[in-house]
Structure formats: structure tokens, C-alpha cells
C-alpha positions in Angstrom: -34.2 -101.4 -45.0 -37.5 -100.3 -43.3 -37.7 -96.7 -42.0 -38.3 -95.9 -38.1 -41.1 -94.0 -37.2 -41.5 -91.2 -35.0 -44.2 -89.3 -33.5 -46.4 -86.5 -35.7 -48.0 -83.9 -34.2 -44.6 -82.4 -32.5 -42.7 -83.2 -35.6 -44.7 -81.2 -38.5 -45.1 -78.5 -35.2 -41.8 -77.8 -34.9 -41.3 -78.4 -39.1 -44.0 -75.5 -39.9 -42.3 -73.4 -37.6 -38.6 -73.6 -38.7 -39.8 -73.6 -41.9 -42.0 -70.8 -41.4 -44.6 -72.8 -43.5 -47.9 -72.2 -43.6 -49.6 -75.7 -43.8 -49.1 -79.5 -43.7 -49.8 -78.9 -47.8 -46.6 -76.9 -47.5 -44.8 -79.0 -45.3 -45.5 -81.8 -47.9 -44.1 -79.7 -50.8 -40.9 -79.3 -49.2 -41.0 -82.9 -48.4 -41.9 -84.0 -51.9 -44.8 -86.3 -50.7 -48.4 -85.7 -51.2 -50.9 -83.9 -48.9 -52.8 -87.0 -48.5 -49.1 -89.3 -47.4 -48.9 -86.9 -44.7 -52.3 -86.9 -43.1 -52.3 -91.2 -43.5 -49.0 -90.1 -41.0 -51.3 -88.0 -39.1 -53.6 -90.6 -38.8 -51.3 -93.2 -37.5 -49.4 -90.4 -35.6 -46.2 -91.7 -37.2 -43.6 -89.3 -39.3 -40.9 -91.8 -41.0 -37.9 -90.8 -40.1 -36.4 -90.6 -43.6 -38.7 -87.5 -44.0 -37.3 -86.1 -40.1 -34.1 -86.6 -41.7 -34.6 -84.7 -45.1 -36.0 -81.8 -43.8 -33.8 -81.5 -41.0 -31.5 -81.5 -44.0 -33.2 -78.9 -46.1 -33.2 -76.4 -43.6 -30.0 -77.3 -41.3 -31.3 -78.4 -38.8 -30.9 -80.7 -35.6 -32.6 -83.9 -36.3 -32.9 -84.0 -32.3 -34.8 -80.9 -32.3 -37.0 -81.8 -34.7 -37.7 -84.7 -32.6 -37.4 -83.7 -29.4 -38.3 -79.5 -29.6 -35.9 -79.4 -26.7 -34.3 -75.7 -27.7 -30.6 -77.1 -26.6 -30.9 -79.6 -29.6 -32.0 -76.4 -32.0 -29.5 -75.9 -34.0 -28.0 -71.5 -33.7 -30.5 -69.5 -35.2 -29.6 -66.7 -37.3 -32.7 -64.9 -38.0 -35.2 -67.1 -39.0 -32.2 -69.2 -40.9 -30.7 -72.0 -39.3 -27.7 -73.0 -39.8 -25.5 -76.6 -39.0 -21.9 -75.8 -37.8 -21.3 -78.8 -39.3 -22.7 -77.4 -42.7 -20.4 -74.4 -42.6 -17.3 -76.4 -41.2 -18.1 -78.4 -44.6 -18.4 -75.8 -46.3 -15.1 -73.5 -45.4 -13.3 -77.1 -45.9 -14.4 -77.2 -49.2 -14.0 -73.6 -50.7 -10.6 -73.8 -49.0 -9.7 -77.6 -50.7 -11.0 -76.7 -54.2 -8.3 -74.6 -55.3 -6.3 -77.4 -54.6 -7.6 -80.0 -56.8 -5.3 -82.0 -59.0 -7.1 -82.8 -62.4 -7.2 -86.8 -60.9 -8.7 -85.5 -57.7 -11.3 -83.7 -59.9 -12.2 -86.4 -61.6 -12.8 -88.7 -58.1 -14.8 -85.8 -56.8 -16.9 -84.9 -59.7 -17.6 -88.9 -59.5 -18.9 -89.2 -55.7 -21.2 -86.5 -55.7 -22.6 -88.3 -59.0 -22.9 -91.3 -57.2 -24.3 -89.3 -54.1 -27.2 -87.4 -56.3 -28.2 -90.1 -58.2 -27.9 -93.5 -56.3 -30.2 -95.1 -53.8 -30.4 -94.4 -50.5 -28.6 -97.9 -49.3 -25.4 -96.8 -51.8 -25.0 -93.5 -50.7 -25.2 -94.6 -46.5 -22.6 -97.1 -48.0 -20.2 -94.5 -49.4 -21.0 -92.0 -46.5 -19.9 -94.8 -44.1 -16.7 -95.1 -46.2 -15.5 -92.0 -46.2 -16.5 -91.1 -42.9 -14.2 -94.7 -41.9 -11.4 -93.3 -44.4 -11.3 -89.6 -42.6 -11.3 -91.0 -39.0 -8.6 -93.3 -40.1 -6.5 -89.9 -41.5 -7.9 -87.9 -38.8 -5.9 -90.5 -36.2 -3.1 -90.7 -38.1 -2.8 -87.8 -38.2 -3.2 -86.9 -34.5 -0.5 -89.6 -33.9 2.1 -87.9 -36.1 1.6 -84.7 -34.8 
């Protein structure tokens, strides 16, 4: 699976500023690459788009912003903090299912977000395609009984 690259300069821009980071050294940190990874990007004025993708991730934010710095793409801005509605849809979902747990549904739960933090990329876009398949399939179902 090769990565798609995208364009530099507006990229690490746009990622300094939403990040309020100082340097490209920084901008690496957060990243977890080196200094010298992202000036051979520079260089080639190519950003892969795995690394567009986790930061957009770190920070919330529109992956089409990042690319793009068109401010409809950007995702609401609170403060300097921006936040996904996606993220806190996710996240009221959650708090609201976990009290609800069966001791089996633990179990299954407790075993995909093992398999999400510690498998490689191409298994965890395999069992985010799942799932995503699995809820649209409810979601419908659902819509029809209703």
C-alpha cells in the first residue's frame, strides 16, 4: 500500500498554525518523524498523506483544510482548539453506551481497540471498513423499521 503525496509548503503552514508550533522541528515531534524526514519532504515538496492524516487526527482537524486552507473545510474553532463534530458525536455515543455494556460486549470492545492500537495500518483500515459496513447496515435497518 503506497502512501499519496501532497503538496508541502501549505501543509506544514497551515500544520504550525493549528498547532500553534513553533518549527518544522516541532511539527516533526508531533508527527513522530525526524527533522531531517521532513525537510527530504520539503525538498521534494511532497507531505505523505499518512502524516496529513495523523495530524489532522491529533488535533481534530479537517483533513481538507489541512490540504486545501480553504477556512469552510476548517473544522469549528474553539479557542485555539479544534474540535471534529464527528469526535464529540463519538464521544457522547460512547459515554452514553458504556454504562450499558454486557460483560460479553466488554470483552469484544476491550478486544477491538487492542487490535486498533497495536495492529498495522492495513488491519485496522480492514476493521474500520467492517464496522463502518456493519453500522450502515444497522443504521438502514434501522431507518426501515422506523
Amino acid at each position: 500500500m503506497t502512501s499519496q503525496h501532497l503538496g508541502y509548503s501549505g501543509i506544514i503552514e497551515r500544520m504550525k498554525e493549528a498547532g500553534k508550533l513553533k518549527n518544522e522541528s516541532a511539527a516533526a515531534r508531533v508527527l513522530s518523524v525526524t527533522p531531517q524526514a521532513l525537510s527530504n519532504y520539503k525538498k521534494r515538496d511532497r507531505m505523505p498523506s499518512h502524516l496529513v492524516i495523523k495530524f489532522a487526527s491529533i488535533y481534530g482537524l479537517s483533513v481538507d483544510w489541512l490540504l486545501t486552507g480553504n477556512a469552510a473545510y476548517r473544522i469549528a474553532e474553539e479557542g485555539s482548539v479544534f474540535k471534529s463534530r464527528a469526535m464529540e458525536e463519538a464521544a457522547d455515543m460512547v459515554s452514553k453506551s458504556i454504562a450499558a455494556l454486557t460483560p460479553e460486549e466488554m470483552i469484544f470492545t476491550a478486544k477491538v481497540l487492542m487490535v486498533m492500537r497495536n495492529a498495522n495500518k492495513v488491519t485496522v483500515n480492514a476493521l474500520k471498513g467492517s464496522i463502518d459496513a456493519f453500522a450502515k447496515v444497522i443504521e438502514e435497518e434501522c431507518k426501515a423499521a422506523c
